[in-house]
N, CA, C and O of each residue as an XYZ file, in Angstrom:
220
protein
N      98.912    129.610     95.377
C      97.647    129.301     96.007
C      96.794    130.567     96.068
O      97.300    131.615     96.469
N      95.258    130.491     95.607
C      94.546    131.607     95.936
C      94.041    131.513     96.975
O      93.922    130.417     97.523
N      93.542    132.829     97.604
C      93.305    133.320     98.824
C      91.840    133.010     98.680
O      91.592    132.255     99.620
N      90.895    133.181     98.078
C      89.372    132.758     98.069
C      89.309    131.276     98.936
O      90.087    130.324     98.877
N      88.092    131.458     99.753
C      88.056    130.280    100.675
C      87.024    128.839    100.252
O      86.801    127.737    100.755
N      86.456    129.823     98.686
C      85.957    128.943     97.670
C      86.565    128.081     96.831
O      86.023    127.052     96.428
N      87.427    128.356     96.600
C      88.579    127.699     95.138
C      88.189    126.566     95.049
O      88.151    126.061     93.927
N      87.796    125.844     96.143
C      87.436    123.959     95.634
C      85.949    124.051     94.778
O      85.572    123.171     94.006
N      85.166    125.344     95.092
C      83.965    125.557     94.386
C      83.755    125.658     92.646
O      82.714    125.402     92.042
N      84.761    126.003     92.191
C      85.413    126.405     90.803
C      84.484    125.484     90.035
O      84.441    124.263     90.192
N      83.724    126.206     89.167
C      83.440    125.441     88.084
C      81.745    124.934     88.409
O      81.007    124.595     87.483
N      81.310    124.948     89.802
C      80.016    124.507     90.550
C      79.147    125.924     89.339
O      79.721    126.854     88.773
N      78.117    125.675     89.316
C      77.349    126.394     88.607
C      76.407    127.298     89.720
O      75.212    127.450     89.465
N      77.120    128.019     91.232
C      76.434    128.542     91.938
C      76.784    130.092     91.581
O      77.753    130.391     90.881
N      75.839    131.096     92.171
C      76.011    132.264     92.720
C      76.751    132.428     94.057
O      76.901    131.563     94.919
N      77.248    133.881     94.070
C      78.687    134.423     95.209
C      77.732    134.094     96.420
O      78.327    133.589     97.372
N      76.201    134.299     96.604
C      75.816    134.234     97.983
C      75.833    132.524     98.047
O      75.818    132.166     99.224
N      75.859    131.416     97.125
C      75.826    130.288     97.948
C      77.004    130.195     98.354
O      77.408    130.016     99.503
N      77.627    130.330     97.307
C      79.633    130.117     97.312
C      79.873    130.702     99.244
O      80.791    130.429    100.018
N      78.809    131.429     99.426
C      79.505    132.266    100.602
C      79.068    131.176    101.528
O      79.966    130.603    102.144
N      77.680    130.751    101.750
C      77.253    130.205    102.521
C      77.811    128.736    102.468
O      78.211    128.349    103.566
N      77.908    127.978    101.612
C      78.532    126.776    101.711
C      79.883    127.104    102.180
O      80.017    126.556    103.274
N      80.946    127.745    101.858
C      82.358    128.286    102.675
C      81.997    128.606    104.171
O      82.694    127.956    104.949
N      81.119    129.411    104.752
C      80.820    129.957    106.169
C      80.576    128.101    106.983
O      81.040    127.682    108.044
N      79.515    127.240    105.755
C      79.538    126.067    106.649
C      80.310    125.156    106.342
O      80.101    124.165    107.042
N      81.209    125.007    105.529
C      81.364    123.709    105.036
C      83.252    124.455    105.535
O      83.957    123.688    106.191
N      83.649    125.400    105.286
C      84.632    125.403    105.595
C      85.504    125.790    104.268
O      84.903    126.146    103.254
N      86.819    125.721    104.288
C      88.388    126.188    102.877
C      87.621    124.971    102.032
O      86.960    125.314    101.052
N      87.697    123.478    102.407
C      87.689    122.642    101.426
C      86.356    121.575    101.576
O      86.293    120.413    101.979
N      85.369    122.480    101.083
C      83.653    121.853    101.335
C      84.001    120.617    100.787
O      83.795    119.629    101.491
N      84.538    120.449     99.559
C      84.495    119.053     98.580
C      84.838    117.755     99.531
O      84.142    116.741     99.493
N      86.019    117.899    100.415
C      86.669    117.510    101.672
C      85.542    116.890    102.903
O      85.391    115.752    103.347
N      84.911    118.080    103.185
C      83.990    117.869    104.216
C      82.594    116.969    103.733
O      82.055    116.125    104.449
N      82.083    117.406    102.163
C      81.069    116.685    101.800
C      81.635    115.104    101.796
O      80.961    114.259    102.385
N      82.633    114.794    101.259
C      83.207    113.264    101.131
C      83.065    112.671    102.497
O      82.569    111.568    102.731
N      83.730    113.826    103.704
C      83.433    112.706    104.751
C      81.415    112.350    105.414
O      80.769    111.513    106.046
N      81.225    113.767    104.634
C      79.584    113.470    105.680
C      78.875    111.918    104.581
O      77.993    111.157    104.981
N      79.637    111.819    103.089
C      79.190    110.953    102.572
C      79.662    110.030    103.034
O      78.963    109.099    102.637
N      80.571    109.580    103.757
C      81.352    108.646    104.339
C      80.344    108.238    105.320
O      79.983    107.061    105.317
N      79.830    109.090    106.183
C      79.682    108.358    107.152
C      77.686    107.970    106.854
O      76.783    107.679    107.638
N      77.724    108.125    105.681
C      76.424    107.475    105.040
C      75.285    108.223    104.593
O      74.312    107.709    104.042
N      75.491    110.084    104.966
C      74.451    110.613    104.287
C      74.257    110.836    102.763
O      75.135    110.737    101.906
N      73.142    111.107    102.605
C      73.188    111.805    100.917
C      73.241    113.078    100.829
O      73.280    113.786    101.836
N      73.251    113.519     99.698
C      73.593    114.771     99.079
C      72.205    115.745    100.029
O      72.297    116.559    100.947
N      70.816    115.104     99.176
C      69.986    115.909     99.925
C      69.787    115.647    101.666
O      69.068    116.404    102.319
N      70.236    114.934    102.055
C      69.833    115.299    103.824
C      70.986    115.769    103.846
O      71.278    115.445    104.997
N      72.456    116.623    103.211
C      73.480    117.487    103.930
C      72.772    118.479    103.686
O      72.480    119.296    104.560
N      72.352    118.573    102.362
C      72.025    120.089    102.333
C      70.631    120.609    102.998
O      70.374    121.765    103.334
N      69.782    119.439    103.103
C      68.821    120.124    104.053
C      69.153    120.058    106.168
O      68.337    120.340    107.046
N      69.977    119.792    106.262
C      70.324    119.753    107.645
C      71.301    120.895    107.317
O      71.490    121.348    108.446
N      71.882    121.485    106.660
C      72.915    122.414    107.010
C      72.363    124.298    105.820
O      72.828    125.423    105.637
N      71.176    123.484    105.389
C      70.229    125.004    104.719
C      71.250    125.360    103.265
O      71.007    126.449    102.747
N      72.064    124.731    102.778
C      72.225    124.546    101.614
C      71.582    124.424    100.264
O      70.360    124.283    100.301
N      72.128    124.448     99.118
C      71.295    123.956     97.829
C      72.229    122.311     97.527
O      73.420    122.003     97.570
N      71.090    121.640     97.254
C      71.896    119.969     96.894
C      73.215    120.122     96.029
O      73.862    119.126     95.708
């Protein structure tokens, strides 16, 4: 297991400062956390504009 708190990010076509900022909010496993905020019915763009993200 790697130690980066990004690793679920792998392959996303971002720069180290989003990688940082989506990890600071989203947490070890953003992919995880985005599924549930989609769960409970948002879209892509109202997570990322309620939490200052890129879509």
């Amino acid at each position: 297991m790697r130690s980066r708190p990004d690793q679920d990010l792998d392959g996303a076509a971002l720069d180290m400062e989003d990688r940082r900022r989506i990890a600071d909010t989203l947490g070890i496993t953003p992919r995880e956390a985005l599924s549930a905020l989609a769960g409970y019915g948002l879209h892509d763009h109202d997570i990322a504009r309620h939490h200052g993200l890129p879509p």
